[in-house]
N, C-alpha and C positions, 0 to 999 in steps of 0.2 A: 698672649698665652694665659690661659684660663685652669685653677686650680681648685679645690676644695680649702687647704689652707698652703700657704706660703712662710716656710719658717727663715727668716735673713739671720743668719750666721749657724756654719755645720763641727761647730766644737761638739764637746760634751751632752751640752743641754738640749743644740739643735738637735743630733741625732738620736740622741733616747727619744726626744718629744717625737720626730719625725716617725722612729719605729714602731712608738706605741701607736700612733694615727693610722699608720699605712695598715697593722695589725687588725685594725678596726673597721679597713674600708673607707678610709676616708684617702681623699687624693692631695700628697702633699708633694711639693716641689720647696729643694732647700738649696739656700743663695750663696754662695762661701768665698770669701775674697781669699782667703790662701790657707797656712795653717793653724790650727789650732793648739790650748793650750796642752793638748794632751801629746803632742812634740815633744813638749818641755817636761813632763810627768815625771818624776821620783818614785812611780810604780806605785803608786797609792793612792788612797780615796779616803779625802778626812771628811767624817758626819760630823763631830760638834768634841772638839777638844779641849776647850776653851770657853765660861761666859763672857760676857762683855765686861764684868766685874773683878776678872784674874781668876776666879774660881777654875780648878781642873775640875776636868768631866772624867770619869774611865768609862761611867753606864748612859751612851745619849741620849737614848728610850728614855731611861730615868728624866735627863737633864733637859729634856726639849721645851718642856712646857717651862722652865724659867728663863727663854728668851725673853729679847725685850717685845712689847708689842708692836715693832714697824719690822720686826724680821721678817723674812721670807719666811721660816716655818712657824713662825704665829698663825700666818693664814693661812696654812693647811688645816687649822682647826683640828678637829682629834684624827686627824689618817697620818699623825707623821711614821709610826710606827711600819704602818698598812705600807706605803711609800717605802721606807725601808728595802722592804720586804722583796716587792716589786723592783726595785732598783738594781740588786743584787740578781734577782732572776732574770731580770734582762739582759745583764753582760752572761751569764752562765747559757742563757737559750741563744747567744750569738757567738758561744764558744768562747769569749774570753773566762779564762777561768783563774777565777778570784778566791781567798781564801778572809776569813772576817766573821764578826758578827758585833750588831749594834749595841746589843748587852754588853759588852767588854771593849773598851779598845785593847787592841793589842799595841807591842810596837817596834814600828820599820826602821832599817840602816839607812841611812842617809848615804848622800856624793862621800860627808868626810869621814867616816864610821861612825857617828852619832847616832843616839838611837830616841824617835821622835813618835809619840802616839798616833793610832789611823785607823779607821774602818777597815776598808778592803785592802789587798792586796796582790796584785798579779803571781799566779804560783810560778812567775819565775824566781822571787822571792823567798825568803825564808823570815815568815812572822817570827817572833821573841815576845816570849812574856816578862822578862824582867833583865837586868843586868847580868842574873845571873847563871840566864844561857850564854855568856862569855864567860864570865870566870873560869879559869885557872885551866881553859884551853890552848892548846897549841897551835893556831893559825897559820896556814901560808898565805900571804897575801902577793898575787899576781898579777902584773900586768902584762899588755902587748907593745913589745919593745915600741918604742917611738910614739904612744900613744899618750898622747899628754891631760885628758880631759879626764883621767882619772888619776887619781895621788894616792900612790900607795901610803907613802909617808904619814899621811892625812890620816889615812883609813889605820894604819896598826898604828899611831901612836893614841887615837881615841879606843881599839880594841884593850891597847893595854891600859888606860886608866877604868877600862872594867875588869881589868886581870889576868887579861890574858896575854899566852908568851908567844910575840911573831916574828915571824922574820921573811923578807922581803925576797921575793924572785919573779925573772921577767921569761919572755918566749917570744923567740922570733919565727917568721917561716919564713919559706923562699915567697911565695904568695901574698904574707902580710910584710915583707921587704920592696916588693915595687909599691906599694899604698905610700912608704916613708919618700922615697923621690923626690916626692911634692909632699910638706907637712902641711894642706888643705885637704890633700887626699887622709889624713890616718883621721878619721873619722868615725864613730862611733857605726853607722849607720855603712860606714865604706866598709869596715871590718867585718862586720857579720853579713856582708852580701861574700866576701871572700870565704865566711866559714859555715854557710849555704852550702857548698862544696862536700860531697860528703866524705873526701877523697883529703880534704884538708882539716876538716874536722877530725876527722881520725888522727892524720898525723899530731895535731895540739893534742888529743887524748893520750897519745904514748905520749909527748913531751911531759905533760902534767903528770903520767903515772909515775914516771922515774925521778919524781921531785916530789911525792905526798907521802911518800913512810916516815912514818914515825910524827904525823899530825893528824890533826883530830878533825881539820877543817882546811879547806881549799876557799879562799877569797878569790874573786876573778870579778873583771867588769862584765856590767850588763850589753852584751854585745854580742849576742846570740839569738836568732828567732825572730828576724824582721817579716819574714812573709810566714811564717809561721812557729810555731812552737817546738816543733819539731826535734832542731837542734839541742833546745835547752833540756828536754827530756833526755836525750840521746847522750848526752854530755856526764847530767846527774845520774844514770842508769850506769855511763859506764866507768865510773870510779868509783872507789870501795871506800870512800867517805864521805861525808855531806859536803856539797857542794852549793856555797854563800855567792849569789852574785849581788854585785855593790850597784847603785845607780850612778850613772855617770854624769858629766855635766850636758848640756844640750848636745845634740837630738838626743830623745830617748828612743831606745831599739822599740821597747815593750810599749811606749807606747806610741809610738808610730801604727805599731800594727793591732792594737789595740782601735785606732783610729779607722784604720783599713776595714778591722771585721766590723767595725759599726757602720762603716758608708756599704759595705759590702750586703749585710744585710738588709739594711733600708732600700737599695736597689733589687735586690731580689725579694722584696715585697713588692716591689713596682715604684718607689717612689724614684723621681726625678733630683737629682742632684749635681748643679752647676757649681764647678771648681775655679776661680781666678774672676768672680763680677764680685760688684759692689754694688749694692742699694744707695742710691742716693737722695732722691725725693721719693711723693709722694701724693697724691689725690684724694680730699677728702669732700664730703658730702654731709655736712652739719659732724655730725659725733662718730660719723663711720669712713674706714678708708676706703676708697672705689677700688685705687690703683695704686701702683708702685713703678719708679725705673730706676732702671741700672745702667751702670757704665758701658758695659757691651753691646746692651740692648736698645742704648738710646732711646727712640721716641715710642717701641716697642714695649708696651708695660705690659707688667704682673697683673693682673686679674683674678682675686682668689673673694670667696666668703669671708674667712678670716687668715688675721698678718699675726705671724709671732715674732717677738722682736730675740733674738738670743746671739746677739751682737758683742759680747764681753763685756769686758771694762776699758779702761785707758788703752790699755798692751796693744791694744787690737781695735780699737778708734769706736768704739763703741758708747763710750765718752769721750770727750775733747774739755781736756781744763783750760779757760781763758784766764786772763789776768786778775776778773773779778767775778768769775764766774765759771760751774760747769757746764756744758749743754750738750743734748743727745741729740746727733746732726743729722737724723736720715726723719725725726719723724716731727722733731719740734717738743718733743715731750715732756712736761716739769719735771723736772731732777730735785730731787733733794739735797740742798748743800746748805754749809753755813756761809756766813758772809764775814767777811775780811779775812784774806789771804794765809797771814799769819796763822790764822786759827786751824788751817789746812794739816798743817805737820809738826811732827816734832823734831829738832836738830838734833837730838839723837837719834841715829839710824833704824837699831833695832827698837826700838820701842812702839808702843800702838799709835798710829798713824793717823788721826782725824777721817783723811779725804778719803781712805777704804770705804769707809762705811756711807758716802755720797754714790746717788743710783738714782735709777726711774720711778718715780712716785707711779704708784698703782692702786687700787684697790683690792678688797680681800680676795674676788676673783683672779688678782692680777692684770688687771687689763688696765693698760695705761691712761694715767692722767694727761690731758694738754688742758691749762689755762683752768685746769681746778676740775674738768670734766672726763670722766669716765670715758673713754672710745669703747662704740660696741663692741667693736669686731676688733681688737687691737692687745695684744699684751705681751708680757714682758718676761722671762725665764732667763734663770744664770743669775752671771756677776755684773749684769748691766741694772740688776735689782738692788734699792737701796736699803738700807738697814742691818748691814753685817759687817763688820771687821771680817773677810777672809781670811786673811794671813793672822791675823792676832787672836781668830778665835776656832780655827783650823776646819774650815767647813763649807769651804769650797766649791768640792766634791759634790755632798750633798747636797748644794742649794742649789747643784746645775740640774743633777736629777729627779730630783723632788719636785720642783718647781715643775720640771719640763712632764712630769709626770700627772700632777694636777689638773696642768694647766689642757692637756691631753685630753684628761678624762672628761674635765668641764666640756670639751668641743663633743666628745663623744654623746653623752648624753642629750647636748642641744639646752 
């Protein structure tokens, strides 16, 4: 099978990259062994919230240029902005619609009602500019009887250390009572296929009417609007107060389907996207790769001009840490690590974590190093890139899209 380029792995970063190409005329085929991190998504998109020296960011734009220089956005050179910009229009021209901007963070409710700075945000969401769009509100905080991967508890005892006064209520239906039968079934993702239903949706709409007088704010899990948005509008439209939904613990509803409009798009550009293979080797010819194979495909390889590699991190095997070492196992590529083990982590949990910030050495183009050499045709997007603390510097998000965005444009041009 013969491609224009070949992107191995369809998270975040493959499908932005894959949509900007196909946009462009270019023929791209993307490889996805199962799901991605946008499953697990908290409804948000962090650009840069954090430097690598503790410092907070609120204005990224401002803060990008005092990256270190092995970041991923050091080597966007002056387009991080430009990227930005792009980034955001591409969820908006695939219909996810996002609320944000790079000048400001704003900030999002967390699973436990915590509130955590972010770029974008899914407008299933309700941005906050401070603690004290809670204060000295009234809250209901809801859940769906049996449903356990969200803690009311959680959520209005962290409301109330920002002020506000809540008090706890549940909703059952006859509908979301066969889901409980089996507690594998009450799932975040099983529930809003039940309130899909437009016939059950209504019914929770009178349940929640005759339970929100006399509050200022309706809390409910995010579990509404799996194939579409639909519901969540319908929901917020028809009660006569603002309506907070929370994120829940894994699957995300939003972003499942989040996920869906971006494979959905990229296919109806015409791009090719294969669900449940795995890249395993690879064919090379001095500094360039020929070919690629997969599990499915066995002796049947990939054939493309150029390979992007947007394979994750750890989560999703994209690295593999050995005992004395990390290594990226589909292309042989030098990783960036330190050496001796110890130095990998801290025993305290929450704290910054060394081995984050280990990745695929690349060059400024990004295109991956093997044995100190530049591959032509070969390069690297996402958090399989080294040089970021993700979690400790909240920027994630942006290194999937930026990168994949770049790295896009370099093929376009030639």
């Amino acid at each position: 099978m013969k491609f224009d380029t070949l992107i191995i792995g369809g998270g975040l970063a493959g499908l932005t990259c894959g949509i900007r190409l196909q946009k462009n005329g270019v023929k791209c085929a993307i490889v996805s062994t199962g799901q991605s991190a946008l499953h697990f998504s908290s409804g948000s998109f962090d650009l840069l919230n954090e430097l690598a020296d503790g410092t907070k960011v609120d204005n990224p734009v401002a803060a990008a240029d005092k990256v270190s220089a092995n970041h991923p956005y050091a080597k966007l050179g002056d387009n991080f902005a430009y990227y930005v910009r792009e980034a955001k229009q591409q969820f908006l021209d695939c219909g996810i619609e996002v609320n944000g901007d790079a000048e400001h963070n704003h900030l999002r409710i967390t699973p436990m009602g915590t509130l955590k700075p972010t770029w974008l945000t899914f407008s299933d969401f309700t941005p906050l500019s401070s603690a004290n769009d809670i204060a000295g509100k009234k809250i209901l905080v809801v859940n769906m009887a049996g449903f356990l991967d969200f803690n009311t508890k959680f959520v209005a005892d962290s409301f109330e250390k920002y002020g506000a006064e809540c008090r706890i209520s549940s909703i059952n239906l006859p509908e979301l009572e066969r889901l409980r039968i089996s507690p594998t079934e009450m799932r975040s993702t099983n529930i809003a296929r039940v309130l899909e239903n437009e016939k059950t949706l209504e019914a929770l709409i009178l349940e929640l009417t005759g339970k929100i007088s006399d509050f200022d704010i309706v809390a409910l899990p995010a579990v509404f609007g799996l194939s579409s948005a639909a519901s969540v509008k319908k929901l917020k439209e028809s009660l006569d107060i603002p309506v907070w939904l929370i994120p829940t613990m894994p699957p995300s509803v939003p972003g499942i389907r989040a996920q869906q409009q971006l494979r959905r798009s990229f296919e109806e550009l015409g791009g090719v996207y294969m669900l449940g293979d795995t890249v395993v080797k690879a064919d090379f010819s001095g500094n360039k790769v020929q070919a690629v194979y997969s599990v499915n495909h066995g002796d049947i390889s990939f054939v493309a001009e150029n390979f992007i590699l947007a394979s994750g991190s750890y989560f999703s095997n994209g690295l593999v840490a050995q005992p004395d070492s990390v290594i990226e196992p589909v292309f042989g590529s030098d990783v960036d690590f330190t050496p001796g083990r110890d130095s990998w982590y801290d025993k305290a949990f929450f704290n910054k974590q060394n081995y984050m910030t280990f990745g695929v050495a690349t060059d400024d183009k990004l295109r991956i190093k093997i044995k100190g050499d530049a591959q032509r045709n070969l390069f690297a997007i996402g958090s399989v890139l080294s040089g970021s603390n993700t979690i400790h510097e909240g920027c994630g998000a942006g290194i999937s899209m930026l990168t994949a965005l770049y790295v896009a444009d370099n093929l376009i041009k030639g």
